[in-house]
LUMLOGU-841685 format. One line per 2 residues: number of its first residue (from 0); for each residue y, z, x of N, C-alpha, C. Coordinates in Angstrom, 3 decimals. Last residue first. Layout:
REM LUMLOGU-841685
NUM> Y,Z,X,Y,Z,X,Y,Z,X | ... $
END
This chain:
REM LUMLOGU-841685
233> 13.493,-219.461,-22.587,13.863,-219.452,-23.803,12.543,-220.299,-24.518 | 13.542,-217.649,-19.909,13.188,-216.671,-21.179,13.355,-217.511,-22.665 $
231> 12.706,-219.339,-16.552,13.742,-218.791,-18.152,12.644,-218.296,-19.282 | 11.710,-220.985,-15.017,11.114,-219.229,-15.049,12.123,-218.510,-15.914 $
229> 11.921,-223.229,-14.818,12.921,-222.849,-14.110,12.938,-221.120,-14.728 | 10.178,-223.659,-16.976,9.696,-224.743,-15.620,10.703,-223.723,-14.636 $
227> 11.512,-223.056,-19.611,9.835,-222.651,-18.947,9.841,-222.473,-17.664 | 13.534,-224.834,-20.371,13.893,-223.832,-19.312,12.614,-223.090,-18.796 $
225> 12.148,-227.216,-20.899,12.363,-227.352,-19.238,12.854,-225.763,-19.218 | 11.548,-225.989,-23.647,9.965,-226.678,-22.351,10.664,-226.619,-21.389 $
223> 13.540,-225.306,-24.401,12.769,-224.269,-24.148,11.374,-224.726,-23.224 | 14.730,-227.616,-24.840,15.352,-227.030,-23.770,14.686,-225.462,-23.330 $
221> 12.801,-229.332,-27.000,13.148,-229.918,-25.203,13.433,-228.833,-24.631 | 13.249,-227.414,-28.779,12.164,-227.584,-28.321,11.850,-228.260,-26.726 $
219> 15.756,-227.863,-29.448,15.888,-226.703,-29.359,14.229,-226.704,-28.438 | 15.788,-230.597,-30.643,16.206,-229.852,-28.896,15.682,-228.739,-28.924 $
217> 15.151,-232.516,-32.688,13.724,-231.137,-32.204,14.615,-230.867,-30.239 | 17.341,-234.714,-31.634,16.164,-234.439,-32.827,15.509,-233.583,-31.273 $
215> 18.849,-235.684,-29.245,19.468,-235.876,-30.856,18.443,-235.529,-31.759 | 20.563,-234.838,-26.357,19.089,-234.933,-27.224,19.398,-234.916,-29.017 $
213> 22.746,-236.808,-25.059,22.438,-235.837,-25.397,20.731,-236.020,-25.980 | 22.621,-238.015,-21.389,22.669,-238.338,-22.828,22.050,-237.031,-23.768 $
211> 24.867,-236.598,-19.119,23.189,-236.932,-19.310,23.388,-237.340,-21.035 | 26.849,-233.753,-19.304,26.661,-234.749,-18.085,25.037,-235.153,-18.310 $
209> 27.296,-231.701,-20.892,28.216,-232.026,-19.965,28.271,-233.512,-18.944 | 25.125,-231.943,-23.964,25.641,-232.276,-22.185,27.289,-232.029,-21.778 $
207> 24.320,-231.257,-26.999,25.231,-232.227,-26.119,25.453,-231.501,-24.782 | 21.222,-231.269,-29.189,22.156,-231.004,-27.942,22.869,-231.311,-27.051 $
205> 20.202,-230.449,-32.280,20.785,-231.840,-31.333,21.916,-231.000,-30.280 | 18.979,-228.665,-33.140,18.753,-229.853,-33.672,19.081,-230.508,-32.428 $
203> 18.154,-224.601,-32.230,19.194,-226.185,-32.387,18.288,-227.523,-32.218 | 18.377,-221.629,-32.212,17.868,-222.729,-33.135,19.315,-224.021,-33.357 $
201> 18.423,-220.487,-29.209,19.060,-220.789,-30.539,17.884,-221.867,-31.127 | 17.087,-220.659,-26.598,16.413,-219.705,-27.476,17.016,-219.850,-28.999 $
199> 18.384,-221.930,-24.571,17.352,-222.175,-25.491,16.811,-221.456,-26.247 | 20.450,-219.992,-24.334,20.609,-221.325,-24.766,19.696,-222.212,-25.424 $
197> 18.985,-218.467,-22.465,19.843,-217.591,-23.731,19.813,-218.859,-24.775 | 18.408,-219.918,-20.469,17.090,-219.617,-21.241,17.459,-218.397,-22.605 $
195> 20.482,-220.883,-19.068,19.707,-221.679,-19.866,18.731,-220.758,-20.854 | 21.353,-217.772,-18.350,21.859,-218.563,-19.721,21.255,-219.303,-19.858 $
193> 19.261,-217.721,-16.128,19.141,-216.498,-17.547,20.392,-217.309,-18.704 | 20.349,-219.653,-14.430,18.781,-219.635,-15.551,18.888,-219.028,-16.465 $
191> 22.598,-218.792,-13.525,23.248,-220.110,-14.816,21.295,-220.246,-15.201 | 22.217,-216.649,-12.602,22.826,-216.410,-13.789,22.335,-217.842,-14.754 $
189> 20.813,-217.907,-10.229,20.148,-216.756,-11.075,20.564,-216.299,-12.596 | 23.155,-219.108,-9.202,22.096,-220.091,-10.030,21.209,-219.159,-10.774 $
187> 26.289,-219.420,-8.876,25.045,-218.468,-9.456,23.898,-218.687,-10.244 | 27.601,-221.544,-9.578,28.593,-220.482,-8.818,27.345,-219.267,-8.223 $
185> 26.316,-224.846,-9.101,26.298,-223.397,-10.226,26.978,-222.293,-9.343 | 25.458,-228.045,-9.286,26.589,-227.028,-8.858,27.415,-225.798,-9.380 $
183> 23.885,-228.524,-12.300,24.141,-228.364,-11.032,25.392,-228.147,-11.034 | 21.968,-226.961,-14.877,23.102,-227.783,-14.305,23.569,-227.944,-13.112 $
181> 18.315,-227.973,-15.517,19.535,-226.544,-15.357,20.612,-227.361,-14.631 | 17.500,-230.557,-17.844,17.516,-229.959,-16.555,18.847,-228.991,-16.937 $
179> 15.523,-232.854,-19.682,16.947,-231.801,-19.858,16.588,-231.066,-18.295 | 15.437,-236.659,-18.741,15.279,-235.067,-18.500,15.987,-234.490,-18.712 $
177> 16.962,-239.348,-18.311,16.848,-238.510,-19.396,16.502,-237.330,-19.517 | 15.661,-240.706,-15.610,14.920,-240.255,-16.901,15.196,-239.719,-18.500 $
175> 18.709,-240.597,-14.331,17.250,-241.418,-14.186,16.310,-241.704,-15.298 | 20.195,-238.635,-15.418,20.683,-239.934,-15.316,19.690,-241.134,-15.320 $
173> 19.406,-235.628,-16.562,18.934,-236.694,-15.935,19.505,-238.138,-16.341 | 21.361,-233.543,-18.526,20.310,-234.372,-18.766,20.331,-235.564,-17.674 $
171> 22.011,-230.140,-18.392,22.492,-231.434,-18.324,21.144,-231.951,-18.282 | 23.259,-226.793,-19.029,22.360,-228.081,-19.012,22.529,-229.213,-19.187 $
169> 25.523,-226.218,-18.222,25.040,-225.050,-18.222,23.452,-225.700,-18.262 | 28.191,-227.546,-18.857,27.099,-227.499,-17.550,26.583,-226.852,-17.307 $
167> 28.104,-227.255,-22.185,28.888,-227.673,-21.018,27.893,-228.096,-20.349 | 26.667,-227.759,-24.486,26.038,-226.495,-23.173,26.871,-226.437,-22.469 $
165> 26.682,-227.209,-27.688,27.289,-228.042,-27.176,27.192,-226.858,-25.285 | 24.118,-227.875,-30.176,25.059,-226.986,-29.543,25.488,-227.762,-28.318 $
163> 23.663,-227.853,-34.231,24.829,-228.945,-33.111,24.692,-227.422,-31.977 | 23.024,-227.128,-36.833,22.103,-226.876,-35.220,22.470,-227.694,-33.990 $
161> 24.625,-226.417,-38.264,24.214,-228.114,-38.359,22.962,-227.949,-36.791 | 25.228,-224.205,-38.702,25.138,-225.114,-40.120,24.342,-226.086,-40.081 $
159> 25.994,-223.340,-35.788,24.345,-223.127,-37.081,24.045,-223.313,-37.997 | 27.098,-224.868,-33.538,26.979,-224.564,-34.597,25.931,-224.594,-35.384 $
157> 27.727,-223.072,-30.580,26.442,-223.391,-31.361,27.361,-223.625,-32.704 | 28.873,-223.949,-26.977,29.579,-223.693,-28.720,28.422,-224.097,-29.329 $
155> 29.223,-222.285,-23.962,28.447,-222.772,-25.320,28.868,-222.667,-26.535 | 31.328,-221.384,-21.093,30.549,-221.124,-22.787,29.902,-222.436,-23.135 $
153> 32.155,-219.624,-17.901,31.351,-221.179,-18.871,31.055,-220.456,-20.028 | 32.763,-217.979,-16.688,33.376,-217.765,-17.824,33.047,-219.268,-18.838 $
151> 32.221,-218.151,-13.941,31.709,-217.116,-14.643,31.967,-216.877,-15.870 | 30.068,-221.519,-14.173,31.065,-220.517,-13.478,30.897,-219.168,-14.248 $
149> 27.783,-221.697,-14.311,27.690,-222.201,-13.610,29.161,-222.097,-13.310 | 27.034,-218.501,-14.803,26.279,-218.914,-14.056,27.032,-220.379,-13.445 $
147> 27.172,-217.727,-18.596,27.575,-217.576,-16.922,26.894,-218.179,-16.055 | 27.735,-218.070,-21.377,26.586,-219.031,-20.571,27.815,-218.551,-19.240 $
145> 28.594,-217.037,-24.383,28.796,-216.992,-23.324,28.131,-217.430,-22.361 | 28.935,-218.651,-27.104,28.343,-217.967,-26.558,28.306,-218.415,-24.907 $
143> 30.885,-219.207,-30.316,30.953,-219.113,-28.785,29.659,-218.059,-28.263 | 29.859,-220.699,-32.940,29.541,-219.662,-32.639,30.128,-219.757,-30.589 $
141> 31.985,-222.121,-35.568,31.328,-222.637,-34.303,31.419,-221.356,-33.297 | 31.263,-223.004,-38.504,31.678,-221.945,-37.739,30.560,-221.993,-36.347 $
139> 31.826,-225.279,-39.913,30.729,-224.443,-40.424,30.752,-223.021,-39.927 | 33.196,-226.778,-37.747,31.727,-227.007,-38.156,31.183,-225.630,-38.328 $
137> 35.478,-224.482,-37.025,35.026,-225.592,-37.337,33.756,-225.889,-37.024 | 36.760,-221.230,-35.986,36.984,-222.362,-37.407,36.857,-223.838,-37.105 $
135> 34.274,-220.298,-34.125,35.826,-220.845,-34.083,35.681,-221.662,-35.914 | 33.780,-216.623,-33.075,33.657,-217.772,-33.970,34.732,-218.620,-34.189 $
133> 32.435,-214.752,-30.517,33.468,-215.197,-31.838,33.060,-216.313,-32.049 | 30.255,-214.478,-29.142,30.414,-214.195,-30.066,31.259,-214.197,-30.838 $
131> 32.288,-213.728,-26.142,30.954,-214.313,-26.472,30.879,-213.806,-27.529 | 35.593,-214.744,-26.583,34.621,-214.187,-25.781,33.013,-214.196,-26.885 $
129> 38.872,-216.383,-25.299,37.940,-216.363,-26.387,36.695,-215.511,-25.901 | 42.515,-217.071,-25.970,40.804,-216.536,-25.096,39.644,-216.066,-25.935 $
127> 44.588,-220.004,-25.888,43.819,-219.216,-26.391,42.337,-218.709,-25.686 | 46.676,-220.639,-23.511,45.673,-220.670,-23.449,45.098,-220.070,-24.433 $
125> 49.676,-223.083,-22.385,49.223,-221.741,-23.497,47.466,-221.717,-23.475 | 50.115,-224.210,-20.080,50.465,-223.077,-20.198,50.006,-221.866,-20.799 $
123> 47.533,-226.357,-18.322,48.557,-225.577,-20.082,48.698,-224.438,-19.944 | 48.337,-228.109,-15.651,47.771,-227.063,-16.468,48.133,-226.613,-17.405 $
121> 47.503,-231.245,-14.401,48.605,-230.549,-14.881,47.872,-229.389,-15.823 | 45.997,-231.954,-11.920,45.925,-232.019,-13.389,46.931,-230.870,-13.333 $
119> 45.143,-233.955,-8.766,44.972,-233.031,-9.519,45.560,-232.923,-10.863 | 44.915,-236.702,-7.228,46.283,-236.161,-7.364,46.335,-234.583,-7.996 $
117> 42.823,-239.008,-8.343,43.881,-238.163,-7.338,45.005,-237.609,-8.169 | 40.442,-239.033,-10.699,41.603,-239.264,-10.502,42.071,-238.338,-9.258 $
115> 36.809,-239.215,-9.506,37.931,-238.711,-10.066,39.118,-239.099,-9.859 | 35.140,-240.285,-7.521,35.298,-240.645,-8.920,36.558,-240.310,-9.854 $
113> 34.707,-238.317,-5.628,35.302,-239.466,-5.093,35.841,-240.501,-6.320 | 33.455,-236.942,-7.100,34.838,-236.615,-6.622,35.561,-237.537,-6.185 $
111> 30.785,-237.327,-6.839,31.540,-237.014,-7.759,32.995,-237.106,-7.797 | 30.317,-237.557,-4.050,30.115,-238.941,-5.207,30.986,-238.652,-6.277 $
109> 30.057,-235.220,-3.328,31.076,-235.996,-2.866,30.901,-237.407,-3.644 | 28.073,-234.522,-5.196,29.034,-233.587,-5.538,30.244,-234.465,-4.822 $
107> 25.716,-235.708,-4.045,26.354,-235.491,-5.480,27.741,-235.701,-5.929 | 25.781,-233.948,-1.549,25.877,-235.992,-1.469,26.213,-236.077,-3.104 $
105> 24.563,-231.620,-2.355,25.942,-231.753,-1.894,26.472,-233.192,-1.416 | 22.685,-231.015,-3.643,23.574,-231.520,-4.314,25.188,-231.765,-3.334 $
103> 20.773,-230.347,-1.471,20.473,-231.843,-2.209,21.857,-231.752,-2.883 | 21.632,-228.158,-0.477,21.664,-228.692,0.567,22.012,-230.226,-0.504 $
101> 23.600,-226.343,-3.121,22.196,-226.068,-2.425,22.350,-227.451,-1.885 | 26.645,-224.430,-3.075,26.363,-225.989,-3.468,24.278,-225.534,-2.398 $
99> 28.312,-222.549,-5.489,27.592,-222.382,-4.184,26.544,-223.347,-3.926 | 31.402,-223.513,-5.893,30.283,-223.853,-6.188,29.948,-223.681,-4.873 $
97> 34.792,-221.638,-5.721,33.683,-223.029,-5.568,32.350,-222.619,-5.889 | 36.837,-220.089,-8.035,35.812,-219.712,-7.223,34.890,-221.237,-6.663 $
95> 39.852,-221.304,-8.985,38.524,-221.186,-9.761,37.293,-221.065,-8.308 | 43.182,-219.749,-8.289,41.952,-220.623,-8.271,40.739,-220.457,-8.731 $
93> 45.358,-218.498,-11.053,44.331,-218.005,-10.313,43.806,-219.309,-9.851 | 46.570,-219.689,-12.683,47.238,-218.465,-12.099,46.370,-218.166,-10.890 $
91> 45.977,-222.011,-14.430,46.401,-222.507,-12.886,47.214,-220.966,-12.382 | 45.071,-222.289,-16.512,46.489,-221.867,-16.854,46.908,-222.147,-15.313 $
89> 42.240,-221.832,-15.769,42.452,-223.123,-16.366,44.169,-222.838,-16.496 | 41.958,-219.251,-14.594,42.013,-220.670,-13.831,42.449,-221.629,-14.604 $
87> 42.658,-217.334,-16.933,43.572,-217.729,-16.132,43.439,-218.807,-14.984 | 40.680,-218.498,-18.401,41.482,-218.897,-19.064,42.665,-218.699,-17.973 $
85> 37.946,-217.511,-18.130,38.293,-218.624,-17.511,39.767,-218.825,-17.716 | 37.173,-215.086,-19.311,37.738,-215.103,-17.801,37.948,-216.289,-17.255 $
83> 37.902,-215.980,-22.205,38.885,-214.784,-21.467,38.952,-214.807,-19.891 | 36.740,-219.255,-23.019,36.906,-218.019,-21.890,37.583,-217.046,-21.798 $
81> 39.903,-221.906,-24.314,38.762,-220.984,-23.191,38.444,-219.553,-23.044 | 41.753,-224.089,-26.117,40.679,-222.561,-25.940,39.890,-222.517,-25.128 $
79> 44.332,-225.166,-27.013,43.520,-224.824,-25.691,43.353,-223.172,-25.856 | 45.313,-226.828,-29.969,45.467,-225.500,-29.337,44.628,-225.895,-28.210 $
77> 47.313,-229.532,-30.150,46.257,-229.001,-30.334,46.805,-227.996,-29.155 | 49.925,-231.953,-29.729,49.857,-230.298,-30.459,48.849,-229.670,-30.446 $
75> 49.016,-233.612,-28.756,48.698,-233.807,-30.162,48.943,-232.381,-30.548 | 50.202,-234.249,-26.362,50.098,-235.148,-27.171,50.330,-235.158,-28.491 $
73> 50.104,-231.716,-24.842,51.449,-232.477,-25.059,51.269,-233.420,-26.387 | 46.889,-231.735,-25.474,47.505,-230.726,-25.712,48.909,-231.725,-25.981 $
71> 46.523,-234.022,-23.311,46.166,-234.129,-24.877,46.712,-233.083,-25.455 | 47.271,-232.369,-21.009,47.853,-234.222,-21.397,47.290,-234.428,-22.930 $
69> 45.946,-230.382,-20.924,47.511,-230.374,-21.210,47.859,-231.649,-21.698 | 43.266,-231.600,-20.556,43.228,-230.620,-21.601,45.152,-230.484,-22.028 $
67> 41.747,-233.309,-18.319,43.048,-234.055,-19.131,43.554,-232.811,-20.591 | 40.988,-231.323,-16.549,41.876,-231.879,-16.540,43.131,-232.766,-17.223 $
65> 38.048,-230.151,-17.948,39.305,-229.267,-18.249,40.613,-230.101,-17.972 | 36.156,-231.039,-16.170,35.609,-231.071,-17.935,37.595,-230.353,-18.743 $
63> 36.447,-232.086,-14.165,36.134,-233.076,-15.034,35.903,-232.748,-16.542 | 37.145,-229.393,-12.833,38.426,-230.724,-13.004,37.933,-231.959,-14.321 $
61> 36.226,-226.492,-14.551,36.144,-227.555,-13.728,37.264,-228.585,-13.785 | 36.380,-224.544,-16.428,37.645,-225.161,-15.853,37.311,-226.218,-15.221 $
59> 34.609,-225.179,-19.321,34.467,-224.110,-18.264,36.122,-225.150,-17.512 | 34.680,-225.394,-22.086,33.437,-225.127,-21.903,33.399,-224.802,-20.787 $
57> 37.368,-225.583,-24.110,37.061,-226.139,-22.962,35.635,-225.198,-22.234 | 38.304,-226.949,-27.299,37.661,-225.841,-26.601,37.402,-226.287,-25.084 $
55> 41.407,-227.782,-28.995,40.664,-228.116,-27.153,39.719,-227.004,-26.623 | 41.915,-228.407,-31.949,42.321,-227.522,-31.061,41.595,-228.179,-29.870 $
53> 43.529,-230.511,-34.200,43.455,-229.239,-34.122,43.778,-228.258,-32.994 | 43.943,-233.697,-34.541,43.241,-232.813,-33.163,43.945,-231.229,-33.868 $
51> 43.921,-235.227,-37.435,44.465,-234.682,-36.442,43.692,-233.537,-35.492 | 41.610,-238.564,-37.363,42.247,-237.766,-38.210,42.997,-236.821,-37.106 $
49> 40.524,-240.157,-36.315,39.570,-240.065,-37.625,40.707,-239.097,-38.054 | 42.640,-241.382,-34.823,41.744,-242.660,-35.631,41.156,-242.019,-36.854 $
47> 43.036,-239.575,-33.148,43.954,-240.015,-34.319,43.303,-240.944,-35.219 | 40.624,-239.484,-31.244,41.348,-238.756,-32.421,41.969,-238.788,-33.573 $
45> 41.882,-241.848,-29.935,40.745,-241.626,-30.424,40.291,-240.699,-31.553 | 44.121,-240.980,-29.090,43.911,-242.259,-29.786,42.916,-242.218,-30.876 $
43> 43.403,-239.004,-26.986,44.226,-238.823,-28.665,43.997,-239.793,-29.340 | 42.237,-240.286,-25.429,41.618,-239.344,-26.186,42.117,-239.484,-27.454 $
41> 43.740,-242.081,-24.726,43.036,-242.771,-24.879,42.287,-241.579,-25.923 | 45.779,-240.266,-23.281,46.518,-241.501,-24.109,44.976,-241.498,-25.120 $
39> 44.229,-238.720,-21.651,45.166,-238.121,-22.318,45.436,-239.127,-23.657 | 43.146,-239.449,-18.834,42.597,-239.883,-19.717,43.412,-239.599,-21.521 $
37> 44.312,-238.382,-16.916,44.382,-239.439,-17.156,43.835,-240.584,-17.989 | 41.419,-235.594,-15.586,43.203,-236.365,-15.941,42.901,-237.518,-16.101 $
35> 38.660,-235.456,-17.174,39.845,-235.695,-16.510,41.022,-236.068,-16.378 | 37.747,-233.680,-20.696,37.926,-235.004,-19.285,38.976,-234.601,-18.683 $
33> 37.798,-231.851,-22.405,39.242,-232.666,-22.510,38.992,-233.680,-21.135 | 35.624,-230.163,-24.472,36.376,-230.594,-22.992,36.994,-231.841,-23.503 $
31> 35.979,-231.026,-27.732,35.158,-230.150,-26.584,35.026,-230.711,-25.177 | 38.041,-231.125,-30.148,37.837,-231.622,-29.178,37.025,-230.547,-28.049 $
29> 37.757,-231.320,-33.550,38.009,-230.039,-32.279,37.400,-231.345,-31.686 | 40.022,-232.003,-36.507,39.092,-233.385,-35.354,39.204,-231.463,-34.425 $
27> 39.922,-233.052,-39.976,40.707,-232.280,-38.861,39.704,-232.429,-37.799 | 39.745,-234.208,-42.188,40.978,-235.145,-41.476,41.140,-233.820,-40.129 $
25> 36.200,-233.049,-42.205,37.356,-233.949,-43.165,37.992,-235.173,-42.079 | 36.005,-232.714,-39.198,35.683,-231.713,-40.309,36.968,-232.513,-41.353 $
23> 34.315,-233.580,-36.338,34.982,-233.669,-37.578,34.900,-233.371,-38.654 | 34.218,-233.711,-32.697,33.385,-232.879,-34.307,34.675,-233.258,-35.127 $
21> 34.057,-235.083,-30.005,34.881,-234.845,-30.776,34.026,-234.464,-32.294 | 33.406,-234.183,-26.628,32.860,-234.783,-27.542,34.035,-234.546,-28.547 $
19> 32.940,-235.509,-22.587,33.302,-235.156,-23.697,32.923,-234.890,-25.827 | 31.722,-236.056,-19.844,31.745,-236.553,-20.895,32.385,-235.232,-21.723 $
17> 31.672,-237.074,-16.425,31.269,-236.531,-17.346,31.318,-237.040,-18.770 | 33.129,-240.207,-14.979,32.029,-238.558,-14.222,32.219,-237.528,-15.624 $
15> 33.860,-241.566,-16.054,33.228,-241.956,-14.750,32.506,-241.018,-14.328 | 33.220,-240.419,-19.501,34.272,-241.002,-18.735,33.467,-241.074,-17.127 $
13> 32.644,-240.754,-23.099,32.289,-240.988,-22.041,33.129,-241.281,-21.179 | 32.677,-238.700,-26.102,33.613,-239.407,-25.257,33.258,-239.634,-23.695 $
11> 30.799,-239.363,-29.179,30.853,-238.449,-27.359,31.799,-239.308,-26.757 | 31.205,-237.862,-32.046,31.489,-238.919,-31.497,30.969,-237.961,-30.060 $
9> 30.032,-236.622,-34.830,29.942,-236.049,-34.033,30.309,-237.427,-33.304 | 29.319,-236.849,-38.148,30.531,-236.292,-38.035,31.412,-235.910,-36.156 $
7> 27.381,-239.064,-38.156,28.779,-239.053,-39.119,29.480,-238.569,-38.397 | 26.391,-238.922,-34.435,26.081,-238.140,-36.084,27.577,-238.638,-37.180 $
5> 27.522,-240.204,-32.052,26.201,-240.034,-32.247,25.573,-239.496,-33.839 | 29.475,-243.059,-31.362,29.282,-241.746,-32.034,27.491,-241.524,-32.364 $
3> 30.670,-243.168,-28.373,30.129,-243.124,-28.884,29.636,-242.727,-30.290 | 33.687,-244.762,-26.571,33.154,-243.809,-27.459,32.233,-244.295,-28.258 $
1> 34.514,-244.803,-23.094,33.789,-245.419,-23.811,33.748,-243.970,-25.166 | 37.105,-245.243,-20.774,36.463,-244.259,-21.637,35.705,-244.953,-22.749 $
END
């Protein structure tokens, strides 16, 4: 796990297949997705360094963005927040619907996986739920907004103090180029446009990924040029 920090207050936690981030407010730390299993030790660590983990927003269930969420949870006492409708996949009551995969991402998608820890992820019991338009106590107040499409209960955390938003996989940025792009492997790709183009429409500074280096100056402007291209509204 590599850490970055990109702003005073904003680190990215890099792992074989996605990424993570950590916001800091004083001595109190939110964690946004929790990586894959087995990563647990190294998070907290990380954490602990600037101060205590609070809570675990998790931006959708997937394995890479939700797995290590109990193993840091055990750790550090932090809360786990998701979704109202994600919250019973991520609790492991329910399975999480697959990805309706288009022909090109499906060599991806077994790359992907093949990356990941075996064995699958232990699930948290406790889940705080959350729905489009609340607000979480940190940075300033961190706006949830709902982004369907690349499952049905993916969010976005805006904060509008600092024009920080955070997309999950709702947009991601090109490995090759850097390009902002719509996210792959989407449950509903008709949905996961009409959220890019909800997403671009905020007023935001700097935009973090699920997957691609973030954009750190004038996003809000990147993610309204590519959602254009993909016949979005932002």
């Amino acid at each position: 796990m590599d850490v970055v920090e990109l702003l005073p207050r904003l680190s990215l936690l890099r792992f074989p297949v996605g990424q993570a981030y950590l916001w800091r407010d004083g001595d109190e730390m939110t964690l946004i997705d929790a990586g894959p299993a087995g990563y647990g030790a190294r998070i907290a660590e990380a954490a602990r360094a600037a101060g205590r983990l609070r809570r675990v927003v998790l931006t959708h269930f997937h394995e890479d963005h939700a797995g290590g969420a109990q193993e840091v949870a055990a750790l550090t006492g932090a809360e786990v927040v998701a979704h109202t409708v994600e919250a019973p996949v991520v609790r492991g009551e329910v399975p999480g619907p697959p990805p309706v995969f288009e022909d090109w991402e499906r060599p991806l998608h077994e790359n992907a996986v093949r990356l990941l820890p075996r064995g699958g992820f232990a699930r948290p019991a406790r889940v705080t739920e959350v729905v489009d338009g609340d607000v979480l106590d940190f940075g300033g107040g961190a706006r949830v907004v709902h982004a369907p499409g690349h499952t049905d209960g993916s969010v976005a955390l805006h904060l509008t103090a600092h024009g920080v938003l955070f997309t999950g996989d709702a947009v991601a940025a090109s490995p090759v180029d850097g390009g902002v792009l719509l996210g792959v492997f989407n449950l509903d790709r008709d949905r996961a446009v009409a959220s890019f183009g909800r997403l671009a429409d905020l007023d935001t500074e700097v935009a973090c990924f699920g997957h691609g280096d973030p954009v750190t100056a004038r996003a809000g402007d990147v993610l309204r040029a590519s959602a254009r291209s993909y016949g979005a509204t932002g």
